[in-house]
C-alpha positions as CSV (number, residue, x, y, z in Angstrom):
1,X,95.2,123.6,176.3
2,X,92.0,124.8,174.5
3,X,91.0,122.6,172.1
4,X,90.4,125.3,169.6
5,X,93.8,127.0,170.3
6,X,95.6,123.4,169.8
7,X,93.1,123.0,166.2
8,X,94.2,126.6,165.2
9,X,97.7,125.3,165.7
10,X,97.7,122.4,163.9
11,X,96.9,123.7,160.7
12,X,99.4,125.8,161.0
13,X,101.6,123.5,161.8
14,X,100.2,121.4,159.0
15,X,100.6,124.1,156.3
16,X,104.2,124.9,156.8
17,X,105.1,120.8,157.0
18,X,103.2,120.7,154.0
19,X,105.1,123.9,152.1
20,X,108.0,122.7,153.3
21,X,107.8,119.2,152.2
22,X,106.7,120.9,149.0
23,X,109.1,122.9,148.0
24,X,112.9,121.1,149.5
25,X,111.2,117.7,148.0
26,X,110.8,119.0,144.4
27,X,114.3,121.0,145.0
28,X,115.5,118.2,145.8
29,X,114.9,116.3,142.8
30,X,118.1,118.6,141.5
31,X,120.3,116.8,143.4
32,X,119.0,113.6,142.6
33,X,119.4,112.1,146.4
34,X,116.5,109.5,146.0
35,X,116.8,109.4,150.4
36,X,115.9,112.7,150.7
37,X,113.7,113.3,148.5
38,X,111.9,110.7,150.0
39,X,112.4,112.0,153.2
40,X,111.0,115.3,152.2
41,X,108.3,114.8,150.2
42,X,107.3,112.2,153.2
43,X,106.2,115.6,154.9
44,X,103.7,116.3,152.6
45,X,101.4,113.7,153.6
46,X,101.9,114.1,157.3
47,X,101.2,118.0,157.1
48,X,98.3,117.5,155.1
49,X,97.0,115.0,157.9
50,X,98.0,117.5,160.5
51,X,95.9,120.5,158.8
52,X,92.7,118.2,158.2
53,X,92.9,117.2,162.0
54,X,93.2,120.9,163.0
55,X,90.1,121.9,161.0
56,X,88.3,119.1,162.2
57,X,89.2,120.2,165.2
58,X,88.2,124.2,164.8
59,X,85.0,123.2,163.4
60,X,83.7,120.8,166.4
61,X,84.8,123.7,168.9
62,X,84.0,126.6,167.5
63,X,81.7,128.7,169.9
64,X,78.4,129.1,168.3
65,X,74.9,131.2,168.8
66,X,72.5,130.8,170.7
67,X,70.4,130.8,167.7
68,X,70.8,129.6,164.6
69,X,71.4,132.0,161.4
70,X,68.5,133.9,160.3
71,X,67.6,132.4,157.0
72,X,68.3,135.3,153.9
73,X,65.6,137.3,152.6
74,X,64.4,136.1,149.2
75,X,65.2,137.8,146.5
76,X,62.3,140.6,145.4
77,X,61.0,140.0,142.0
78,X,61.6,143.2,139.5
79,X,58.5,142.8,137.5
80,X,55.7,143.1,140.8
81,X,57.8,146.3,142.0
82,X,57.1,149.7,139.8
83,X,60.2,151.0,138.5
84,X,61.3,154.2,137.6
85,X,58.4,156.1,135.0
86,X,59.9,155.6,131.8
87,X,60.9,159.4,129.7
């Protein structure tokens, strides 16, 4: 598998175990089931792992340029450039 496809995955992956782990774990906390809301809120952490690994993972192997970025053009100072005649 590409590793770029397999990053892009993973933090999907990684943001839906994290929502999920979310939003059941606090629900949870209704029913006051200290097992699993443990057990739920235990897929926070692991998603969040998951989604960092996946952007590490698009960022290494992301197809670049051949050249770098052109740097931006600086920004022209108003008060050398005429303006509009004044009325």
């Amino acid at each position: 598998m590409n590793p770029l496809r397999l990053g892009r995955w993973l933090v999907a992956i990684g943001a839906i175990l994290t929502a999920v782990g979310l939003i059941t774990g606090f629900a949870a906390l209704t029913t006051g089931e200290r097992g699993l809301i443990l057990n739920l809120l235990g897929l926070t952490p692991v998603g969040v792992l998951l989604a960092f690994s996946g952007l590490i993972l698009v960022v290494l192997t992301e197809p670049r340029g051949e050249t770098p970025p052109a740097e931006p053009n600086p920004p022209t100072d108003s008060a050398s450039e005429p303006s509009e005649p004044k009325s």
